[in-house]
N, C-alpha and C positions, 0 to 999 in steps of 0.2 A: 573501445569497450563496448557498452551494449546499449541496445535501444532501452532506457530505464521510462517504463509506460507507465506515464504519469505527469499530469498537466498540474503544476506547481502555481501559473499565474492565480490572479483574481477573480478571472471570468466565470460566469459557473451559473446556474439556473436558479431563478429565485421560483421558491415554493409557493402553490397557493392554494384556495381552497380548496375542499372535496368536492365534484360536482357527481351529477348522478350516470356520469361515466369516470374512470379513472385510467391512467396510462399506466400498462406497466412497464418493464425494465427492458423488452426487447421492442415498445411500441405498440403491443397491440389493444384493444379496448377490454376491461372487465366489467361489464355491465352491473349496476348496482340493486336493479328492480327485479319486480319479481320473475320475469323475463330470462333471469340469467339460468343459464346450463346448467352451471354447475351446481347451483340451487336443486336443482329439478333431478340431475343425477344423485346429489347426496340423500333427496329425500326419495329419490325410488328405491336406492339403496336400505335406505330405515325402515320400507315396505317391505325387503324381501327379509331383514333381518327380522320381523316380527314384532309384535308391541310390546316389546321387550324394551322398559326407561332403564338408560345409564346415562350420566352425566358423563361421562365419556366418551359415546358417541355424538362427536360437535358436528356440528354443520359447517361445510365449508365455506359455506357465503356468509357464514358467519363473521370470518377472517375479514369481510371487505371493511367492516366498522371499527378495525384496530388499528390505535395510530404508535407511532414513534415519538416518545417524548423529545426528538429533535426535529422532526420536521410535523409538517400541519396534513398532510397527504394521506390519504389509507393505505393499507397494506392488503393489495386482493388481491384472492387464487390464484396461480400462476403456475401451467404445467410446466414454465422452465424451472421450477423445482425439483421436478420428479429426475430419476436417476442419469436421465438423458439432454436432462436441460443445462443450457448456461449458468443457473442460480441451483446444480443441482445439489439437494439437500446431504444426499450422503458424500456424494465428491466432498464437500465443505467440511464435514463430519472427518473424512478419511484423512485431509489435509491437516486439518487442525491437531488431529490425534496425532499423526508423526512427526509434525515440527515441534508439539510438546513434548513429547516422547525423546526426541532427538535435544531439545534444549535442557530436561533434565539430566540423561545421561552425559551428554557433553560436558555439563556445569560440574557434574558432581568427580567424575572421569578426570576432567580437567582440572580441580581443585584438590585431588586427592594426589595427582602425577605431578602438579608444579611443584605441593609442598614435600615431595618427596625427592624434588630438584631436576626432576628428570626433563629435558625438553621441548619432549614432544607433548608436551600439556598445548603449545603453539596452537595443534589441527584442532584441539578440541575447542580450546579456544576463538579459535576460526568459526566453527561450527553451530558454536553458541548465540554467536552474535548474529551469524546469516538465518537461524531459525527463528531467532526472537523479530527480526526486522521484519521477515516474511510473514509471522503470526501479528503481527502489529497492522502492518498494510492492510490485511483483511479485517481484524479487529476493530480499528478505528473508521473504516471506513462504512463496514456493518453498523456503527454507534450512532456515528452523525451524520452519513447517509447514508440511512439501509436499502434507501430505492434502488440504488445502483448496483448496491455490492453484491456480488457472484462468486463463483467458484475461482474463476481468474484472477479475484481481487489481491490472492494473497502475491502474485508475481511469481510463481513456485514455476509455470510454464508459458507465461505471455509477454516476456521481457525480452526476448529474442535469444539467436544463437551467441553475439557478441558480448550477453550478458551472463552467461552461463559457462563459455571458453575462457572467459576472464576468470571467474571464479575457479575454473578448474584449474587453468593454470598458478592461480596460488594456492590450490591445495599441491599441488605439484612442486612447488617452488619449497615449499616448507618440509612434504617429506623429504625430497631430493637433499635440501639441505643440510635437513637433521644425519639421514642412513650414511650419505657419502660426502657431503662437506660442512662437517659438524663446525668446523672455524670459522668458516664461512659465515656460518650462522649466527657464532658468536659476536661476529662483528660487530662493532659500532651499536651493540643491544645492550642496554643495563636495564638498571630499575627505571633512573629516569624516561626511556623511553617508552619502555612497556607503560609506564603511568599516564604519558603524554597520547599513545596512543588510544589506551582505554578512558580517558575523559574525552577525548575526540570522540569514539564511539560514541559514549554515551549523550553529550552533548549532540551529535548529529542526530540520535535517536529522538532525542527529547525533542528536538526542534523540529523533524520533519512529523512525528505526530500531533505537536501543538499546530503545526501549521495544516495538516486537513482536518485535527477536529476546529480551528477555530474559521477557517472558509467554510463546514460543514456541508449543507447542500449545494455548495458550490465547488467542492472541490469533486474533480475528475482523472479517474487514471486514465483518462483516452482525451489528448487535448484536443480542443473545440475549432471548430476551421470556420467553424458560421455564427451566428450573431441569432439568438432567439429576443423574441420580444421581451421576456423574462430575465435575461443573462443579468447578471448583477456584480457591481464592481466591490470586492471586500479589500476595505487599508485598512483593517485596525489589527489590534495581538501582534503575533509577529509579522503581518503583514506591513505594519507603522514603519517598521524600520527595513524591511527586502522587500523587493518584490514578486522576489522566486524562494520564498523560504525554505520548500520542499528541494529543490537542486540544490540552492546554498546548502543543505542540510544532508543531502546524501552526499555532496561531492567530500566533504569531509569528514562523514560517517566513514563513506569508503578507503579514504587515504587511512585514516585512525585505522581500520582494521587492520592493512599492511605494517603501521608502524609498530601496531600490538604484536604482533606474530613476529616481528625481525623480518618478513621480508623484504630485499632491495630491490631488486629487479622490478616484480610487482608494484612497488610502489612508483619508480620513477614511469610505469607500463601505464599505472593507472592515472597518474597526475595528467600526462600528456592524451591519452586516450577520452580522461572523463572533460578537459577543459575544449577540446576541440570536440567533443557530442554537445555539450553542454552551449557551446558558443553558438551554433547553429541555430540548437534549437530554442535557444532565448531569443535571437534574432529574429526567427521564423515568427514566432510564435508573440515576441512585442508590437509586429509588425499586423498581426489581425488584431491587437488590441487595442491599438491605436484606429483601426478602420471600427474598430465596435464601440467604444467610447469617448474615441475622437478628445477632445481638452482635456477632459477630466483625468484621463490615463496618462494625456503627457505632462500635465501638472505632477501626477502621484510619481511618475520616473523621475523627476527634476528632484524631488525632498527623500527619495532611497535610491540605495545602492542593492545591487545583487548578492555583494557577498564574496565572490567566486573574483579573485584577481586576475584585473584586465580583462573582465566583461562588464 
């Protein structure tokens, strides 16, 4: 399957105060005093515009003193905003617009073709659920970490290619089946299943975003290989009871979506594809958290379980 870029553990950076520098999202410093550039750029700017007052014309060093009602950090200038940046403003904008775009037509498309009994409601179906996951990833991680979140956040291009062939191949699996083995299709699919797979969805959905709004500033779609002095260990919400809530949470998002749509193939592609990604990289990955938290993290593995049978 695919590299799903996203660090589900505990680990994750504790927040702290604003000092009179601040980090932004790629590292570099935004100076807070009167010193800063951009400061000094926006009011030369004000200069050429003239002593013309509009409360509309903001300052941009203004931006350094707004905070996020989830974390305690400012929010300063950052030209990875602009059109060319990692956090850029319109990519984020253009993303947003098509996966909602694409989750209403899908929804409505797809609701108006099932109850018309026709089959192919399946793709749209399909469609619905991969646009809403992807506007969620960025969503919640905008909410309760807006320091991090970027244009990438939403996974739409930074989950690799095994994440994306996967998916192709079950759009593929589901035309192929409908146009030329419509029996096929039928198989072993009733109401029961379609229902068991769309609570799987949804149940995956709900879980993998309870699980990064409730790590918040600790949670990360790029997992952590180092230990900062701040890293911070979160067990509580759904963390009390997994320790990989996010993995638990997509590996059976994703199987649900195959069972939604009737695909076989894909499903037995994906089960064995996402348990041997998922094995690895839990392993990898419990193995720096034990060198970061040393007791405390092997305590918290001893009283949860992952989720994901036989790991």
């Amino acid at each position: 399957m695919a590299r799903l870029s996203s660090s589900s553990s505990a680990a994750g950076a504790k927040a702290t105060g604003a000092s009179t520098s601040t980090s932004t999202s790629n590292g570099s410093l935004a100076p807070t005093n009167d010193d800063n550039p951009t400061k000094k750029r926006a009011s030369a700017s004000a200069g050429q515009e003239g002593n013309d007052s509009n409360d509309d014309n903001l300052d941009i060093a203004d931006y350094s003193s707004a905070h996020s009602p989830h974390t305690s950090k400012p929010l300063p200038y950052d030209e990875s905003l602009l059109p060319e940046g990692k956090r850029s403003l319109s990519h984020i904008s253009l993303q947003a617009f098509l996966l909602g775009l694409t989750f209403a037509t899908s929804l409505i498309l797809g609701s108006q073709i099932a109850y018309h009994g026709n089959p192919i409601w399946r793709f749209f179906a399909f469609s619905t659920t991969l646009s809403l996951f992807h506007f969620l990833e960025f969503w919640t991680t905008a909410t309760y970490n807006p320091l991090v979140a970027r244009s990438s956040s939403f996974l739409l291009f930074s989950n690799g290619t095994a994440y994306n062939l996967a998916h192709a191949c079950a759009v593929l699996e589901i035309l192929a089946s409908h146009f030329l083995f419509p029996a096929w299709q039928a198989r072993f699919t009733n109401t029961l299943t379609i229902v068991l797979g769309l609570l799987l969805v949804l149940f995956g959905q709900i879980t993998r975003s309870a699980a990064m709004a409730t790590a918040g500033k600790s949670f990360n779609h790029i997992p952590q290989k180092q230990k900062k002095d701040d890293h911070d260990l979160v067990t509580s919400g759904v963390y009390a009871w997994s320790r990989h809530p996010s993995y638990f949470a997509f590996f059976w998002w994703a199987l649900g979506t195959q069972i939604l749509v009737g695909n076989k193939l894909c499903l037995l592609a994906y089960v064995v594809a996402l348990w041997r990604f998922f094995k690895l990289r839990i392993v990898a990955e419990e193995r720096n958290l034990v060198d970061f938290f040393g007791k405390d993290y092997e305590e918290y593995r001893k009283r949860t379980s992952v989720g994901i049978p036989f790991i």
